[in-house]
N, C-alpha and C positions, 0 to 999 in steps of 0.2 A: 406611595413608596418614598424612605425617603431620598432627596438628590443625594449622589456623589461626587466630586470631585476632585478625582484625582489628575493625574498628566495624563493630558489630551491624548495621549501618543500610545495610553497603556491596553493592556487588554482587559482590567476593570474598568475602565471609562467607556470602551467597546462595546463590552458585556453589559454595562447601565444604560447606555441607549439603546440597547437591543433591547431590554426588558423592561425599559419604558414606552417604547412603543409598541410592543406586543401589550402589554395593559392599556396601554390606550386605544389596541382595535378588542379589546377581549371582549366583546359582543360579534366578531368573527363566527360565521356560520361553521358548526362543529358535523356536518353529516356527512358521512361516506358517501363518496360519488359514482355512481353505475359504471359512466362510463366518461373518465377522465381525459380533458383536452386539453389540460396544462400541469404539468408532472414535476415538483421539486425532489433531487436530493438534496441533502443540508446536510454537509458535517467540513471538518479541518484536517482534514486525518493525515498520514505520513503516506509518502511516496508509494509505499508495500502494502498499505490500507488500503490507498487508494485504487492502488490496480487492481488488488481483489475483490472489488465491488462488481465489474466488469459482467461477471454471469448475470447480479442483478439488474444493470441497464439492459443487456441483451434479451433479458426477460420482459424487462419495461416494454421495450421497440416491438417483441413479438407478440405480444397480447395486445397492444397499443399503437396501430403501424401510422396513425395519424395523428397521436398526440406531440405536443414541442414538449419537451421533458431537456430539461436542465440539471445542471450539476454545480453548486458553488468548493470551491477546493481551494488551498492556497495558490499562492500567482505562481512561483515558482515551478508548479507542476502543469499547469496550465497548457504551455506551449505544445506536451503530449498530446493534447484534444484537442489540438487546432485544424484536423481531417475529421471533426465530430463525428468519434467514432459510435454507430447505434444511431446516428444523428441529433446525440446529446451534444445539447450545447454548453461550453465550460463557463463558470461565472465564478470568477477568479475575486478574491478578496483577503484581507486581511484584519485579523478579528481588533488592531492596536488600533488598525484609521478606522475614519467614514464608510459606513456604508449604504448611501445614498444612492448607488449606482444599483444594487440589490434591492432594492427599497423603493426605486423608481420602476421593477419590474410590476407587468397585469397581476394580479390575486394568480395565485394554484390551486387547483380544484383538489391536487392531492402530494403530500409531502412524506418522503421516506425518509427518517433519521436512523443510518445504520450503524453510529460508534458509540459517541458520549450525547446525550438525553439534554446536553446543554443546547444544541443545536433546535430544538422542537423551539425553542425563544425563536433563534433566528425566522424560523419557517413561520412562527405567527405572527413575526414583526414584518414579513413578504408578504400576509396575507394568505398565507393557506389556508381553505376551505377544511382541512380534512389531513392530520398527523397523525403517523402510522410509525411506531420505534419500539426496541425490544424490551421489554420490563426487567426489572428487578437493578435499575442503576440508581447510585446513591450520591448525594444524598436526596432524597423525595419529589426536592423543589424543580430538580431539572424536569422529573416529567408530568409539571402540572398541567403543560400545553398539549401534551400529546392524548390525542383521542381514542386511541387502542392501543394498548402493550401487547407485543406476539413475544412468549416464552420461547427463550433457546432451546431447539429440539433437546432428547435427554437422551440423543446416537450421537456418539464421534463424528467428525466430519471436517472438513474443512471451512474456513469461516468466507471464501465465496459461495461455496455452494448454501452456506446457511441463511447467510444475508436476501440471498434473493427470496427465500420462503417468507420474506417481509411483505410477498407481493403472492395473492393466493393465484393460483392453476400449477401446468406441469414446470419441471425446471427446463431449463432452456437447455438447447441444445450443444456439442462441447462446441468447442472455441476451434475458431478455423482463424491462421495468423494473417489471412488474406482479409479477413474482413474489418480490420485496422489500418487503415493507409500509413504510409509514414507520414510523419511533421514533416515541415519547412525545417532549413537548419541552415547555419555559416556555414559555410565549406572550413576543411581543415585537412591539416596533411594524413591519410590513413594509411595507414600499414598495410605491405602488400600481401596479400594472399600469398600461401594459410596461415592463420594468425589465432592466440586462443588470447581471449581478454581474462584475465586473472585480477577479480576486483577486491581488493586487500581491504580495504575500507568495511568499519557498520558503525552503526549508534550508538555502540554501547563498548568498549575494550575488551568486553565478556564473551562478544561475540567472533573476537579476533582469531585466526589460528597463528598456532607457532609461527613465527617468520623462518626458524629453519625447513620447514616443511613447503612451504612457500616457495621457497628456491631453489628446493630440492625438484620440486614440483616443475615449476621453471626448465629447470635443466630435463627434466625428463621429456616433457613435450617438446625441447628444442634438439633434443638427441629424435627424434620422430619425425623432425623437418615442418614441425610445428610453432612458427615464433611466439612467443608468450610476450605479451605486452601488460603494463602495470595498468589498473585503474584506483580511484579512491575520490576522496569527496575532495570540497576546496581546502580543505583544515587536515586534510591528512596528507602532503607530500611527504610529513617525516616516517609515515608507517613505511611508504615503500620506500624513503631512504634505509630501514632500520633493517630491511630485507635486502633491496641490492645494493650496498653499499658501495661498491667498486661499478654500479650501473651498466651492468651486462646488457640489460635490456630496455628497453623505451618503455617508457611513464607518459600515461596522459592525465595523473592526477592532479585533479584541478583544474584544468586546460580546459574542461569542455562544462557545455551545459546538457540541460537533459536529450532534447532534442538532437545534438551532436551524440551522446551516447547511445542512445536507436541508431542512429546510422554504423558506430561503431560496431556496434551486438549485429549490426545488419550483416555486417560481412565477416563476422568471425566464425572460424571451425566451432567452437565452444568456448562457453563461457563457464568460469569457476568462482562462486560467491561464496559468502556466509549468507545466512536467511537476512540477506536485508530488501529493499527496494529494487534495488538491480538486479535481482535475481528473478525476482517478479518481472520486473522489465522484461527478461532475456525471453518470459515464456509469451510476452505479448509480444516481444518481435517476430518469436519462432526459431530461435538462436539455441542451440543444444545446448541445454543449461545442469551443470552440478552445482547443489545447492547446501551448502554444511552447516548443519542442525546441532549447537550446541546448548542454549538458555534456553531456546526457541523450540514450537512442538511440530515433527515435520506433517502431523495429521493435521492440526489446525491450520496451519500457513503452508499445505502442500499442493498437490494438484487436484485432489478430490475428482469428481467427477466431470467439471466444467475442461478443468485442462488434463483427462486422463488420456487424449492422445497427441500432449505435446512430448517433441523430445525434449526431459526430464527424467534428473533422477536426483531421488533427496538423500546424501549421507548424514547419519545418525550412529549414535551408541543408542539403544533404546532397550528395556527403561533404565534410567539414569536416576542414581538415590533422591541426589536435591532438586531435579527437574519435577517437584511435588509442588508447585501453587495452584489451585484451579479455579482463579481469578482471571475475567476476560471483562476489559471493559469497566472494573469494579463490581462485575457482576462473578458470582459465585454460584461454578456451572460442575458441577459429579465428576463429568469424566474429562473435563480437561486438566493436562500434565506440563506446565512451562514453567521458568522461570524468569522471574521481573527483579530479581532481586540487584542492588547496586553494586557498584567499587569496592563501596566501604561495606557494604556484608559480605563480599565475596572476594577479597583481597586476591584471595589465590585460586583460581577456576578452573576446576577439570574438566568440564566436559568438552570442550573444543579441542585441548591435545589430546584425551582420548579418540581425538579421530584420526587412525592412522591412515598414511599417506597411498598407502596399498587399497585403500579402499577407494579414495578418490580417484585412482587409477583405473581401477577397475570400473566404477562409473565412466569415466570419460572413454573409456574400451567400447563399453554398451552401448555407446550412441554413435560412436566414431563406425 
């Protein structure tokens, strides 16, 4: 192959040592193992990917009650699995540096890659005995490594409860919030009970709702004896400034890291997100979570069957015109309904102010 080149620092120079060293063990033993004593996952995924893998470890540990099964994820998320929830261990990395400390691990007898098929490199540059990820992702080369493609079912569902069918018997059973300890964390000043975390923050501005609605929202819960407190990422204190302007209420956006926001979700009456990572979060603390569904599909990123007896509740307009791509993963699946589209194709986004404020209400009634 030939060398590259590029700054040391990039994620093509990452990606070139990964897939120079996977060609150089590619006389790697390729047979499905009976019965597994060292279990990789291998992906980079985002905070809300991540946590939805969760039925699949739980799946791992129960068919597997002796195996050491690992998880590599970015560092960032990391601190979350420091009580190795499942008894997975987290193996934090970063695709721009070295990964040497991955690479120093024993051979896996068996490697699950559950997002992007670029991952099956990493699992053979670890030495996997045996890579298991779902087919049909493009383009081809990602899954030269991987020694069985399992086809996305052709039912609706949620994409934890799909992910674990990566691993055959029954699905595991639902999620109990007890069987996740909390992280370690800094102490920080918390709000005192009852408190609802209102986390204004997502990925994409597509997924923002109205900031009128927001505050409106605010004021209704604190007319209830409910304080609402602001959250959002490090890069967003202007969204909550764009909502309280006059700072009614206390903002911890930015203020904390993940492990601090578990604690936070720990003691709040409820939480109200957009479908992003936090929301996900709220349902691995066990924190009454409303979750608003605009680009995003509340079937595929909902509670499915793993978390059908968390409290949760997903608002949505459903079906929604342009919520028509059924693209997951670059993979092209029948009956999925989301959309991925950007800024610049969707200047103007309705589906999030179509979620009137009455409805969120009404969620947060349900659970309260």
């Amino acid at each position: 192959m030939t060398a590259l080149a590029p700054n040391a620092g990039s994620r093509v120079a990452g990606r070139a040592r990964t897939v120079a060293r996977a060609l150089a063990l590619r006389q790697r033993e390729r047979i499905a193992p009976r019965d597994p004593r060292r279990i990789l996952v291998a992906h980079h995924l985002l905070l809300g990917d991540t946590l939805m893998l969760t039925p699949l470890l739980k799946k791992l540990r129960t068919m597997h009650p002796s195996a050491d099964i690992a998880m590599t994820l970015p560092r960032a998320i990391a601190p979350l699995y420091a009580t190795a929830p499942y008894g997975v261990r987290a193996l934090p990395f970063d695709p721009r540096q070295s990964a040497s400390a991955l690479y120093a691990e024993a051979p896996f007898d068996l490697a699950l890659v559950p997002g992007d098929n670029r991952y099956a490199w990493l699992a053979a540059a670890m030495r996997a005995r045996h890579i298991v990820a779902f087919a049909g992702d493009r383009p081809a080369v990602k899954s030269w490594q991987v020694d069985r493609q399992v086809a996305y079912p052709d039912r609706p569902g949620a994409w934890g409860d799909l992910v674990a069918e990566l691993v055959e018997g029954p699905a595991p059973e639902p999620y109990r919030a007890q069987e996740w300890c909390a992280p370690p964390h800094a102490e920080f000043a918390r709000p005192v009970p009852p408190y609802a975390v209102l986390h204004v923050g997502a990925s994409s501005p597509l997924k923002q709702w109205p900031a009128p609605r927001w505050l409106g929202l605010a004021g209704w819960l604190a007319a209830r004896g409910i304080v609402p407190v602001w959250s959002a990422g490090a890069n967003e204190a202007a969204v909550v400034g764009a909502i309280d302007a006059q700072r009614r209420f206390a903002s911890f956006a930015g203020r904390l890291d993940l492990a601090q926001i578990w604690h936070l979700l720990a003691g709040a009456t409820v939480l109200v997100a957009p479908d992003t990572g936090i929301a996900h979060l709220g349902r691995i603390v066990g924190t009454p979570t409303v979750a608003l569904f605009g680009p995003g599909s509340a079937v595929l990123c909902g509670a499915g069957d793993f978390w059908r007896d968390a409290p949760y509740r997903a608002v949505t307009v459903d079906p929604f015109p342009c919520r028509d791509q059924r693209v997951l993963f670059k993979r092209e699946i029948a009956w999925v309904r989301r959309c991925g589209r950007s800024v610049a194709e969707c200047p103007r986004h309705l589906c999030m102010p179509a979620i009137e404020a009455e409805a969120v209400q009404n969620a947060i009634l349900s659970l309260l």
